[in-house]
C-alpha positions in Angstrom: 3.5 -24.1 -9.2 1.7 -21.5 -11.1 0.2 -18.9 -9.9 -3.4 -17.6 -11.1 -3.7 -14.5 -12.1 -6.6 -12.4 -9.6 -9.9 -11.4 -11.0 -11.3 -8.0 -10.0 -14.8 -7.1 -9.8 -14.8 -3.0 -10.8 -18.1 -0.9 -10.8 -18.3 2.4 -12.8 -19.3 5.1 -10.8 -20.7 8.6 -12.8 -18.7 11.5 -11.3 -21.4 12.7 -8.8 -21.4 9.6 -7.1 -17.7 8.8 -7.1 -17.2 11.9 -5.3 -20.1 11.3 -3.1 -18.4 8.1 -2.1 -14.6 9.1 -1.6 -15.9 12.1 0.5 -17.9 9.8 2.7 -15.0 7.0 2.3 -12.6 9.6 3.5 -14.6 11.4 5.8 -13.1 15.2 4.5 -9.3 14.5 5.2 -8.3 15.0 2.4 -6.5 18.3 1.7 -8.2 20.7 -0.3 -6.3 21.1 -3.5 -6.1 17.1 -3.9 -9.4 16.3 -3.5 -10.5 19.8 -6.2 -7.8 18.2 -8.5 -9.5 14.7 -7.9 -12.9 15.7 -8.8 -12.1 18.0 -11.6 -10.2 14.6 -13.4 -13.4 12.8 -12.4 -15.5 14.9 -13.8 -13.7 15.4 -17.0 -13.4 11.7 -17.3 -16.9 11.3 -17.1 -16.5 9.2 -14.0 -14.5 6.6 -11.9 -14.5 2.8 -12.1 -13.9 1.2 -8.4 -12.7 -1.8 -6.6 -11.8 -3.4 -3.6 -9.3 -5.1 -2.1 -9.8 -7.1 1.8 -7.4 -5.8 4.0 -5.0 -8.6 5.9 -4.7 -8.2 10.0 -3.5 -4.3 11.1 0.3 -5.4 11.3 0.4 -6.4 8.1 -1.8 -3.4 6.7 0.7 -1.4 8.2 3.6 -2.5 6.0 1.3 -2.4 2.8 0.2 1.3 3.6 4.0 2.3 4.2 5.3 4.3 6.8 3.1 7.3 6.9 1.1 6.1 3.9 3.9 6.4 1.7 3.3 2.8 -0.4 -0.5 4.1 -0.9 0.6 7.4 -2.1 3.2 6.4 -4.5 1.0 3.8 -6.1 -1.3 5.8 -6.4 0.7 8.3 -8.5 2.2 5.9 -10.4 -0.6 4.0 -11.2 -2.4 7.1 -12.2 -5.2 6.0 -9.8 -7.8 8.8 -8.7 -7.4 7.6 -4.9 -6.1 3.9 -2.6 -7.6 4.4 0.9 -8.2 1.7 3.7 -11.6 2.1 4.5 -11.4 0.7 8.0 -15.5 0.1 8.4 -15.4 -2.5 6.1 -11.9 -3.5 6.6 -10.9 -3.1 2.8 -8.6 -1.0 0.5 -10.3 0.9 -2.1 -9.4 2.3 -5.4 -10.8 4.9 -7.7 -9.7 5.4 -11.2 -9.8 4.7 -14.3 -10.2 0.6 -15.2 -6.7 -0.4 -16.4 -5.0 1.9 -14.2 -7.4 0.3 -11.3 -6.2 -2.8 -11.9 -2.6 -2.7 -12.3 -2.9 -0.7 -8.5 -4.6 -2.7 -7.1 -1.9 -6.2 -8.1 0.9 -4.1 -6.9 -1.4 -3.9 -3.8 -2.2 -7.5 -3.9 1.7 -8.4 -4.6 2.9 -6.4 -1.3 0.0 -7.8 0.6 1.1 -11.8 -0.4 4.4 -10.5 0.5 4.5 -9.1 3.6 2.0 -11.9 5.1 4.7 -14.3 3.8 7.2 -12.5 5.9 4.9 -11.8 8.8 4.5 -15.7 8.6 8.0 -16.6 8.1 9.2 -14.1 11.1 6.4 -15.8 13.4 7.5 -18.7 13.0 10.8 -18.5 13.3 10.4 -16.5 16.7 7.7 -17.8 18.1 4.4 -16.6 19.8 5.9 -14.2 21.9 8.1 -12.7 19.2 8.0 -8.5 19.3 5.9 -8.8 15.9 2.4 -10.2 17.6 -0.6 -8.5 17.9 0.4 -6.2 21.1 3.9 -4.7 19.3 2.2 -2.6 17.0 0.6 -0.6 20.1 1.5 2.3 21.3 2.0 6.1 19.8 5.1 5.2 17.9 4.3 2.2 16.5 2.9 4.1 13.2 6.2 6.2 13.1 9.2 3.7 12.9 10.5 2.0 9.5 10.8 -1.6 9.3 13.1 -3.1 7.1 11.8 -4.2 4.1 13.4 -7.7 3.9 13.7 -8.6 7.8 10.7 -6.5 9.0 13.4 -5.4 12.1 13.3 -1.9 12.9 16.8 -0.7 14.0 17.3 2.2 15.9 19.9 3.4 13.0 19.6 4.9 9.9 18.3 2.7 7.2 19.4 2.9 3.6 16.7 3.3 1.2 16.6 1.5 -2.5 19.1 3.4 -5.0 16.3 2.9 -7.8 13.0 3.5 -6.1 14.0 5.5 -3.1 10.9 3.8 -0.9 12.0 0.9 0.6 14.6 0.6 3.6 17.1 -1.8 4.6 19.0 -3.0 7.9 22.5 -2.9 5.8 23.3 -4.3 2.1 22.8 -7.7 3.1 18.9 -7.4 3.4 18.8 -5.3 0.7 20.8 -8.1 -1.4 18.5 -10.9 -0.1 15.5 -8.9 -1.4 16.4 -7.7 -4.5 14.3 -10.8 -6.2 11.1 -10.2 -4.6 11.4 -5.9 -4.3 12.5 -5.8 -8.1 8.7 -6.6 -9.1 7.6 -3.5 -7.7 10.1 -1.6 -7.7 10.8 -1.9 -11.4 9.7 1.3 -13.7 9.4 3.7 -10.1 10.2 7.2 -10.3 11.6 7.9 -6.9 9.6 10.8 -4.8 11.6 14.5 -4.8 
């Protein structure tokens, strides 16, 4: 079965009220030198195109963002995007940047949210309701702080092996990482790992 291609509805925004919106989008946590390089490229550009993105349940957002945002912060700079944030008001990830470079983030964004809710489903139904992956195993202060596996969504108290190519993604053992090579090779393909 084919799949259809998504359509994305962008808006150009002139630079003064891009930066209007990511400051009130991110509420000033952004650090200083990242948001002055930001708007300077903004500026220069002449503006920012946007576009959104409806975020799936918290657990799954989770696994999109990356432990400690680290999905959202590598597609964003290799996308070339100006900013990805989760605006949790409106329950959506948003994108600045210019318009190709907007939409090629925001598939990859697309592409690990189909795949983690197919995993999130697939996990669910093979444990059942009371499985540690339901609504209440995400509370709690470390919930945030642990890796998951990127194939089994299991997060082992050991050290987890990350992807020789992309340096990102994590793995119980070489099995997992085997058994997701077909799926992780997508997104993984072309990444320059983080220093």
């Amino acid at each position: 079965m084919a799949t259809t291609k998504p359509r994305y509805v962008l808006a150009k925004r002139d630079p003064m009220t891009a930066m209007y919106e990511i400051n009130g989008l991110t509420g000033g946590v952004l650090p200083a030198d990242y948001y002055n390089s930001m708007a300077y490229t903004i500026f220069m550009r002449g503006g920012s195109n946007t576009g959104s993105l409806p975020a799936p349940v918290t657990r799954i957002a989770r696994r999109v963002i990356g432990f400690k945002g680290l999905y959202f912060r590598y597609t964003t700079e290799n996308c070339g995007v100006d900013l990805i944030w989760h605006d949790r008001v409106t329950d959506r990830f948003v994108f600045y940047g210019p318009y190709m470079n907007v939409v090629r983030a925001m598939n990859i964004i697309n592409h690990r949210i189909r795949l983690w809710t197919e995993r999130d489903a697939a996990v669910n139904t093979e444990s059942g309701p009371d499985a540690e992956s339901g609504p209440d195993a995400e509370s709690g202060p470390d919930a945030e702080e642990k890796a998951s596996c990127h194939y089994c969504l299991t997060q082992p108290d050991k050290k987890m092996p990350k992807c020789g190519q992309c340096q990102v993604a994590r793995y119980c053992d070489a099995t997992c990482q085997a058994a997701d090579w077909k799926s992780h090779k997508k997104e993984c393909k072309g990444v320059e790992p983080f220093d």
